[in-house]
Biopython code that builds the backbone (N, CA, C, O; Angstrom):
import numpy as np
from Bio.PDB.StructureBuilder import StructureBuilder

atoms = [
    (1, "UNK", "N", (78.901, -143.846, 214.218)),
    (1, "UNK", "CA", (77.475, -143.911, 214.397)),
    (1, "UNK", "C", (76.753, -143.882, 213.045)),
    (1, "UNK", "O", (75.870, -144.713, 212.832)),
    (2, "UNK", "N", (77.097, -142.926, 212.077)),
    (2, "UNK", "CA", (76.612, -142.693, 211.087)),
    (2, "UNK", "C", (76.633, -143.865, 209.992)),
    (2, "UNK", "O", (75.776, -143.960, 209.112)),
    (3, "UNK", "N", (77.870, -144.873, 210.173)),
    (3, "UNK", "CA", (78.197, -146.004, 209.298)),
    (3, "UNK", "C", (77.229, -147.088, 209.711)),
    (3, "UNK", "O", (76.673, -147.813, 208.886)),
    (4, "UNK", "N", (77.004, -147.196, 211.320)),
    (4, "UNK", "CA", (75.902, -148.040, 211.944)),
    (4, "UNK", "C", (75.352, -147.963, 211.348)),
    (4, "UNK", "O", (75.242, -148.888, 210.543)),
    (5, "UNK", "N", (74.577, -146.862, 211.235)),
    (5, "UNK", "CA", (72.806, -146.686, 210.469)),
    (5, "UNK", "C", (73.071, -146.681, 208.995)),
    (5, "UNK", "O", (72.021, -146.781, 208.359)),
    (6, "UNK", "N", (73.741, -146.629, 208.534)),
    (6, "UNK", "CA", (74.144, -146.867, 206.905)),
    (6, "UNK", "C", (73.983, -148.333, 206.929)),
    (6, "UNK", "O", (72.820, -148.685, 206.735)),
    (7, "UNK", "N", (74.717, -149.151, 207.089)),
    (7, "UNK", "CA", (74.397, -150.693, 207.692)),
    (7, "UNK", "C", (73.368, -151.373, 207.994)),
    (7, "UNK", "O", (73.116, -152.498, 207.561)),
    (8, "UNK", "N", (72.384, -150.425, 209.129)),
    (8, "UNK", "CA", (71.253, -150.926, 209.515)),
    (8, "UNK", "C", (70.569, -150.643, 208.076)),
    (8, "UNK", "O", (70.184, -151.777, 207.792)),
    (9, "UNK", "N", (70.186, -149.810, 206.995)),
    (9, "UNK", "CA", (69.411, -149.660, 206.897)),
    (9, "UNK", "C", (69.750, -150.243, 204.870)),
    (9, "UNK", "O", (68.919, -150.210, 203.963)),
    (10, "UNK", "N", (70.974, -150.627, 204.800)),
    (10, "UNK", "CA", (71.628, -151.522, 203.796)),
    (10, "UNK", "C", (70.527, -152.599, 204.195)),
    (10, "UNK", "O", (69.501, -152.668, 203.517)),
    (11, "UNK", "N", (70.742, -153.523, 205.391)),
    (11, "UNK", "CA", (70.388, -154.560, 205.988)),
    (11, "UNK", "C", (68.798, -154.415, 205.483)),
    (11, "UNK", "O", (68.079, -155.402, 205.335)),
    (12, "UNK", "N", (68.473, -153.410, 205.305)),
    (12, "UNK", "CA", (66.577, -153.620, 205.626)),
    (12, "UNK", "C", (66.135, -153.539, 204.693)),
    (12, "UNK", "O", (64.909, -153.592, 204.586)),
    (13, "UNK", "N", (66.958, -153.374, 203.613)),
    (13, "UNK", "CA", (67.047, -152.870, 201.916)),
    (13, "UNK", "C", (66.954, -154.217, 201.770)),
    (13, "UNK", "O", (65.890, -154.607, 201.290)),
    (14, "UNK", "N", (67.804, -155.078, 202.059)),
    (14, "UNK", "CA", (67.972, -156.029, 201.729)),
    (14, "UNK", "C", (66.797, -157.198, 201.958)),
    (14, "UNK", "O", (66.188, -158.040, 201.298)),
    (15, "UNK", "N", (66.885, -156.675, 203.386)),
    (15, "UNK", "CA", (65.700, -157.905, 203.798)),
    (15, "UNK", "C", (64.281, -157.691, 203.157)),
    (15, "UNK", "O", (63.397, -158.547, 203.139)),
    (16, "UNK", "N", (64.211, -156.721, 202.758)),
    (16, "UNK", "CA", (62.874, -156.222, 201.826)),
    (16, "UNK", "C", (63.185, -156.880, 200.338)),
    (16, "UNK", "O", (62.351, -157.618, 199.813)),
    (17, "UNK", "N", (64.154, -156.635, 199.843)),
    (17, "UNK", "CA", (64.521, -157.284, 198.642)),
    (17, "UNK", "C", (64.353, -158.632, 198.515)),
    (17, "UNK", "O", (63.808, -159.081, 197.506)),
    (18, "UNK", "N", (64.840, -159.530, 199.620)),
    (18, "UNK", "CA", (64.497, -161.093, 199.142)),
    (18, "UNK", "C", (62.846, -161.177, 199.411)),
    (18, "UNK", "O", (62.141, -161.714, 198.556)),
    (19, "UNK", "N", (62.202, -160.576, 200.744)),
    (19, "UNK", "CA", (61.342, -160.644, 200.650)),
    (19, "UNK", "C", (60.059, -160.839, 199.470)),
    (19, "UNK", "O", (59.252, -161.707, 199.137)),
    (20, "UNK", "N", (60.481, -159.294, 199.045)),
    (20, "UNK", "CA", (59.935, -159.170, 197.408)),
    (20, "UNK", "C", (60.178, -160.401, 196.707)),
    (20, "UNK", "O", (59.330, -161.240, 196.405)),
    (21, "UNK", "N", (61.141, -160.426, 196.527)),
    (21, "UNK", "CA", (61.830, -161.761, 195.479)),
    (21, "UNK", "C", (60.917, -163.114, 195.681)),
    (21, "UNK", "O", (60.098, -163.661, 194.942)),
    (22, "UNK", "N", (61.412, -163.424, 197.018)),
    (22, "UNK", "CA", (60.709, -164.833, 197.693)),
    (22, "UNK", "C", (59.137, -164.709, 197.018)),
    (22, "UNK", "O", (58.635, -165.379, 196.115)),
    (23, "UNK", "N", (58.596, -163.647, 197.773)),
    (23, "UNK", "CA", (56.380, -163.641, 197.441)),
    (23, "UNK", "C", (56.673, -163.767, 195.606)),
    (23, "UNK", "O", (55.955, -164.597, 195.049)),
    (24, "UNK", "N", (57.617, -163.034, 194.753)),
    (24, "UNK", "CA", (57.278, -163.208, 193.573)),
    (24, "UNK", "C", (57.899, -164.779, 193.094)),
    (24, "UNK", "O", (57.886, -165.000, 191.883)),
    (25, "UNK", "N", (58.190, -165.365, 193.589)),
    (25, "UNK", "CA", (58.610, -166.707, 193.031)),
    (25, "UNK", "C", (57.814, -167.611, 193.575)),
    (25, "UNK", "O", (57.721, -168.666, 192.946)),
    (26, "UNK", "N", (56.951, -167.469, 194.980)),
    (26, "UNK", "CA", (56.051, -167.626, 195.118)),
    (26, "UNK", "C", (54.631, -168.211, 194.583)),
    (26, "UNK", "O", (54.028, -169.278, 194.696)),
    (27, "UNK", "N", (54.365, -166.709, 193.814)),
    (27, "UNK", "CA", (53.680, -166.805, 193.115)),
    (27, "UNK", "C", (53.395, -167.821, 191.741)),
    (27, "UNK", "O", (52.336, -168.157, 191.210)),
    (28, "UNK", "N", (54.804, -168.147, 191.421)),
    (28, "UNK", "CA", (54.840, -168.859, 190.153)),
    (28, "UNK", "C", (53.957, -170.019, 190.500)),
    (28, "UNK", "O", (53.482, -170.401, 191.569)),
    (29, "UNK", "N", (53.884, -170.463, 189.267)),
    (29, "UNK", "CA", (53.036, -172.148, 189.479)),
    (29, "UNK", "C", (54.423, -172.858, 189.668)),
    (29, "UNK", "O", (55.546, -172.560, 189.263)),
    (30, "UNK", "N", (53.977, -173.850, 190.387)),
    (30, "UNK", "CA", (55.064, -175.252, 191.093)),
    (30, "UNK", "C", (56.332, -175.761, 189.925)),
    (30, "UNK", "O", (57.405, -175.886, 190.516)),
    (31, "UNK", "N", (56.404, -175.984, 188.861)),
    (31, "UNK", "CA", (57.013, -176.175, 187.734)),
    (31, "UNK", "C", (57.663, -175.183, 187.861)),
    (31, "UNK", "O", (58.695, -175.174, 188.531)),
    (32, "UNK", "N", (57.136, -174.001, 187.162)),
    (32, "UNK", "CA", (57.915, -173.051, 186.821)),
    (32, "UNK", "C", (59.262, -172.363, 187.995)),
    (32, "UNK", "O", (60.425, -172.038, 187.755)),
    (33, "UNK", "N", (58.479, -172.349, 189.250)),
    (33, "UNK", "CA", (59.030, -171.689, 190.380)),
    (33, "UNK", "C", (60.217, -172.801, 190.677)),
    (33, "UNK", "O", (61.222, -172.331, 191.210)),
    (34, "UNK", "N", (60.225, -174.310, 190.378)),
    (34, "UNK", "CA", (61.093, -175.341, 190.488)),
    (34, "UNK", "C", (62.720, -174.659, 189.598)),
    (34, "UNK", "O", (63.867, -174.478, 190.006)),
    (35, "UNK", "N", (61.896, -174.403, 187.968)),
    (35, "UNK", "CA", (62.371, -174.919, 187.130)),
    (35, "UNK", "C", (63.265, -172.930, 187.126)),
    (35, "UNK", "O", (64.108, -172.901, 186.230)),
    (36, "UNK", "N", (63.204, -171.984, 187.650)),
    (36, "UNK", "CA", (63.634, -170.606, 188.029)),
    (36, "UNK", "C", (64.117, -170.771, 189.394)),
    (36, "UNK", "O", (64.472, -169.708, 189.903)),
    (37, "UNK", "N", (64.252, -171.999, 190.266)),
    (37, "UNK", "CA", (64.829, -171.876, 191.637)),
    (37, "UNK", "C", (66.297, -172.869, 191.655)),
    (37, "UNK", "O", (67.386, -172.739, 192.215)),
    (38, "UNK", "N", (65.679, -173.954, 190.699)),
    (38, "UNK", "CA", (66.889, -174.746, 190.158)),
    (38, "UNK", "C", (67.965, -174.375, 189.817)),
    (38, "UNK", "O", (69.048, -174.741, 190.274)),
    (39, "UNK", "N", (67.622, -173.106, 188.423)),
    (39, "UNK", "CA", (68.447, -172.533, 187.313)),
    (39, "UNK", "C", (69.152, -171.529, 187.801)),
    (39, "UNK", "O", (70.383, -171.519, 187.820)),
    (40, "UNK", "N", (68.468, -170.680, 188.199)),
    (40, "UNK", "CA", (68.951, -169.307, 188.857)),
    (40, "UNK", "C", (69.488, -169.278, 190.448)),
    (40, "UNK", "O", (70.408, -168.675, 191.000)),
    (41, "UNK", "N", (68.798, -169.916, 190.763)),
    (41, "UNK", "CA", (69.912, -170.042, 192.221)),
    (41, "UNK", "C", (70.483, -171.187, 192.869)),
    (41, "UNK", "O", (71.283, -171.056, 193.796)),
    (42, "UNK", "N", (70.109, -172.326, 192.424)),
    (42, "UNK", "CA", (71.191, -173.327, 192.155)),
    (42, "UNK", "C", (72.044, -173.352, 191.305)),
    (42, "UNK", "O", (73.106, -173.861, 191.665)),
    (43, "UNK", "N", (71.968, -172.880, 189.984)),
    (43, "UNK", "CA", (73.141, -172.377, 189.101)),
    (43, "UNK", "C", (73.034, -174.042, 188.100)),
    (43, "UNK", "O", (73.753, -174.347, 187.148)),
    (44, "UNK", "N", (72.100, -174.735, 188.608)),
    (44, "UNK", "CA", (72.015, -175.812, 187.575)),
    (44, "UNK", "C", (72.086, -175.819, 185.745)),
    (44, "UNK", "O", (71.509, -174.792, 185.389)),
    (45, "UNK", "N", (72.375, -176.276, 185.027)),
    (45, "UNK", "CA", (72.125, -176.197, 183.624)),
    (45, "UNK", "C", (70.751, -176.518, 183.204)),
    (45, "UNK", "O", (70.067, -177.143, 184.015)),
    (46, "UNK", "N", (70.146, -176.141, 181.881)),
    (46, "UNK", "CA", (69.019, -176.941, 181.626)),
    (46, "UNK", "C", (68.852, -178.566, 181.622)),
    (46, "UNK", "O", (67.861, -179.240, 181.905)),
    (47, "UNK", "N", (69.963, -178.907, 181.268)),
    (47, "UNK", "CA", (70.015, -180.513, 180.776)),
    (47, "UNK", "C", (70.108, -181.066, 182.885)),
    (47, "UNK", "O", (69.824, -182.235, 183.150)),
    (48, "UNK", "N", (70.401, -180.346, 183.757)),
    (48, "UNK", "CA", (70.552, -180.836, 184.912)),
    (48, "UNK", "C", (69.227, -180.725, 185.577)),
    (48, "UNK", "O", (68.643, -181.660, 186.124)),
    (49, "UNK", "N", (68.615, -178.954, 185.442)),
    (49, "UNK", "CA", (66.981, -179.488, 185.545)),
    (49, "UNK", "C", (66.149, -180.105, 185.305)),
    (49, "UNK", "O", (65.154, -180.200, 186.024)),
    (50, "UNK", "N", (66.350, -180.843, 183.975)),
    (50, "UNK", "CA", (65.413, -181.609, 183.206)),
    (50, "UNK", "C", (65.766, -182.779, 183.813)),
    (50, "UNK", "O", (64.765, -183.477, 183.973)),
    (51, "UNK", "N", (66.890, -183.353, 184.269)),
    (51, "UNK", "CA", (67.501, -184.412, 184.632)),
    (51, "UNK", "C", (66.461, -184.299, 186.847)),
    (51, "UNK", "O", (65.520, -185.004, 187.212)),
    (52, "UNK", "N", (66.982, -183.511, 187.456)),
    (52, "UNK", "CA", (65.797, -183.039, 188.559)),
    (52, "UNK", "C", (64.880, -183.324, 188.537)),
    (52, "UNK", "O", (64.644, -184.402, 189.082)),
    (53, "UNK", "N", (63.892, -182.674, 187.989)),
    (53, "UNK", "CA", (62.679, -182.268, 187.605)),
    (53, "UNK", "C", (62.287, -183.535, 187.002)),
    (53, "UNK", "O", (61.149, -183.664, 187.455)),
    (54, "UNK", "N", (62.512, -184.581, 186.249)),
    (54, "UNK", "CA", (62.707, -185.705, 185.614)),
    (54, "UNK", "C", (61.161, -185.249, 184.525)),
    (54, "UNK", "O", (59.993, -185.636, 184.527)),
    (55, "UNK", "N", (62.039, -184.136, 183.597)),
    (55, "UNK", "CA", (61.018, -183.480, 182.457)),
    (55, "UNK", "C", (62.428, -183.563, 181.228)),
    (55, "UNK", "O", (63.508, -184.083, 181.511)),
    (56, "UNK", "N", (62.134, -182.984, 179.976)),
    (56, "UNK", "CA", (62.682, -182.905, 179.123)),
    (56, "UNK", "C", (63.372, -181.523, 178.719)),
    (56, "UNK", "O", (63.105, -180.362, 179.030)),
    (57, "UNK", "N", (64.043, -181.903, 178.168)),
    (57, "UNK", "CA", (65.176, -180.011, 178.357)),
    (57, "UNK", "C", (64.021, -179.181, 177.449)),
    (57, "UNK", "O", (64.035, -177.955, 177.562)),
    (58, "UNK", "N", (63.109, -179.739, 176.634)),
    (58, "UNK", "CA", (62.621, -178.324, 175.960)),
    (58, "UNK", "C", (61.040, -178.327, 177.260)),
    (58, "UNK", "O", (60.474, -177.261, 177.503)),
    (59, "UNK", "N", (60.642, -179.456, 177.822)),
    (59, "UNK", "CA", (59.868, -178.708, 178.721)),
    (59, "UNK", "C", (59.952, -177.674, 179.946)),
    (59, "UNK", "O", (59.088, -176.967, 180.463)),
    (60, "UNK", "N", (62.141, -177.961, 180.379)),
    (60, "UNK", "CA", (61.970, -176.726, 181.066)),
    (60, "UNK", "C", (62.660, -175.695, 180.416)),
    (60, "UNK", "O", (63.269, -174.776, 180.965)),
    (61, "UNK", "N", (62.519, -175.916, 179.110)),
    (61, "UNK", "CA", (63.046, -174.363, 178.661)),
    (61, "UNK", "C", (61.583, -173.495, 178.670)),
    (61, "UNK", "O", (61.277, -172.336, 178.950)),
    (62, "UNK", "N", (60.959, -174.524, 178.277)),
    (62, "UNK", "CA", (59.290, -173.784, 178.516)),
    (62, "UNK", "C", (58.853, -172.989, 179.792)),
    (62, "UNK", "O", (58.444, -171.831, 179.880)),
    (63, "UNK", "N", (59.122, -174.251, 181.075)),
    (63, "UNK", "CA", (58.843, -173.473, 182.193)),
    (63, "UNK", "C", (59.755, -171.920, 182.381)),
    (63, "UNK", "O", (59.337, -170.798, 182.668)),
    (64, "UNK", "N", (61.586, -172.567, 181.992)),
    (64, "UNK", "CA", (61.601, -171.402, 182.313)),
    (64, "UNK", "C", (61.434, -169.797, 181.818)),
    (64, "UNK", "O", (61.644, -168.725, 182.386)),
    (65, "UNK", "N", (60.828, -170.262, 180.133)),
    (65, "UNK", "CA", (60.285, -168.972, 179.613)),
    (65, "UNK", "C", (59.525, -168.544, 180.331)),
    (65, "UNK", "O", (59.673, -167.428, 180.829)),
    (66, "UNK", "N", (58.433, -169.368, 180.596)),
    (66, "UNK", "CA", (57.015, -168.615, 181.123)),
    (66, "UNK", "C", (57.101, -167.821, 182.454)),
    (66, "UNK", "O", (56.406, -166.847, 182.747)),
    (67, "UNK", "N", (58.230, -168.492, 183.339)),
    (67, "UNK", "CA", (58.273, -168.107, 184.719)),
    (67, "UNK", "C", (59.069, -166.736, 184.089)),
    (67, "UNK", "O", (58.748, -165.769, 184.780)),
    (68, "UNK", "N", (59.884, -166.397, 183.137)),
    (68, "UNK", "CA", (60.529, -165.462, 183.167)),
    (68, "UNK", "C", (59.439, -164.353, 183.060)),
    (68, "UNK", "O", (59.399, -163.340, 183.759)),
    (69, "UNK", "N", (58.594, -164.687, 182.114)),
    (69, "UNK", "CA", (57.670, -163.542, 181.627)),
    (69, "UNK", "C", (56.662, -163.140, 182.528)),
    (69, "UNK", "O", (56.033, -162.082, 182.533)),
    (70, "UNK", "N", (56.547, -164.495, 183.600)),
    (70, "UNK", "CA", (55.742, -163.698, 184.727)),
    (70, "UNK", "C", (56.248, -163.085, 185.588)),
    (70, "UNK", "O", (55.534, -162.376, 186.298)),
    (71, "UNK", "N", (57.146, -163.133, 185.728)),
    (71, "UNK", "CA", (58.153, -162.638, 186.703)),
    (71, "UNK", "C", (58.383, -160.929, 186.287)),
    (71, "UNK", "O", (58.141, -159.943, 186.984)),
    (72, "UNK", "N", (58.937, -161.002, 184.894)),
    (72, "UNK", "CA", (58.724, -159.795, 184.072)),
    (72, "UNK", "C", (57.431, -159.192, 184.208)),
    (72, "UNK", "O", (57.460, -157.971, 184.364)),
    (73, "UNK", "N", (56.290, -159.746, 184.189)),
    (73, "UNK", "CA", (54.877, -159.013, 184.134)),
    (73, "UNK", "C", (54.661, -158.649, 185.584)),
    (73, "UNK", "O", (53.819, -157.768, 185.761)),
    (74, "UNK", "N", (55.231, -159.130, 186.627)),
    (74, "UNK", "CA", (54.840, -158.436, 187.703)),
    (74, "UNK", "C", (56.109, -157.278, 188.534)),
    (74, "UNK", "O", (56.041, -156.552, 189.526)),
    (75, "UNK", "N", (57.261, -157.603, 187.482)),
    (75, "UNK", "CA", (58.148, -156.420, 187.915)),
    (75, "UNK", "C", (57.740, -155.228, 187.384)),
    (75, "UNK", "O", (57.773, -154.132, 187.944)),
    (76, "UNK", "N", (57.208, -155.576, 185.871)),
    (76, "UNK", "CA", (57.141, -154.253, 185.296)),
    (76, "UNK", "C", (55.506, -154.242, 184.788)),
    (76, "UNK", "O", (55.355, -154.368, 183.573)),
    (77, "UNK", "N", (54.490, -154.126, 185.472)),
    (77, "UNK", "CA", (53.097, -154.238, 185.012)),
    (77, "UNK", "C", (52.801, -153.180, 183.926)),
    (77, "UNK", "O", (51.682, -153.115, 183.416)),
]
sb = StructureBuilder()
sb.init_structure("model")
sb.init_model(0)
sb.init_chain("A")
sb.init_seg("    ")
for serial, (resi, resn, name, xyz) in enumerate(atoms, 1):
    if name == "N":
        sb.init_residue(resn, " ", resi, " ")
    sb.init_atom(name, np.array(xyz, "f"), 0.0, 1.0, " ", f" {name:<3s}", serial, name[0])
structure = sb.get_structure()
């Protein structure tokens, strides 16, 4: 019984966690949130986003600075 509710409540940890995650990527502007959804959870390279995105590898190294730092500014205000 006790492992149940350990489980259930792993589970709700969790589902709160992407939640969070999801509204903050969200938030990004369209580029950036592309160019941090590509990289990080498609596991793409820069030269493969830029190739996507049909931008240049230093424009999404840009996006993905900026998305990092907003991302950073609203984890840690």
């Amino acid at each position: 019984m006790a492992e149940r509710r350990l489980a259930n409540e792993r589970a709700a940890t969790l589902e709160t966690d992407v939640d969070e995650t999801l509204a903050l990527l969200v938030s990004l502007p369209r580029q950036q949130r592309l160019a941090v959804a590509l990289y990080y959870v498609d596991g793409l390279s820069v030269a493969e986003v830029a190739t996507a995105m049909r931008l240049s590898v230093g424009a999404v190294k840009f996006h993905l600075h900026q998305g990092r730092a907003k991302l950073r500014e609203r984890l840690d205000p």
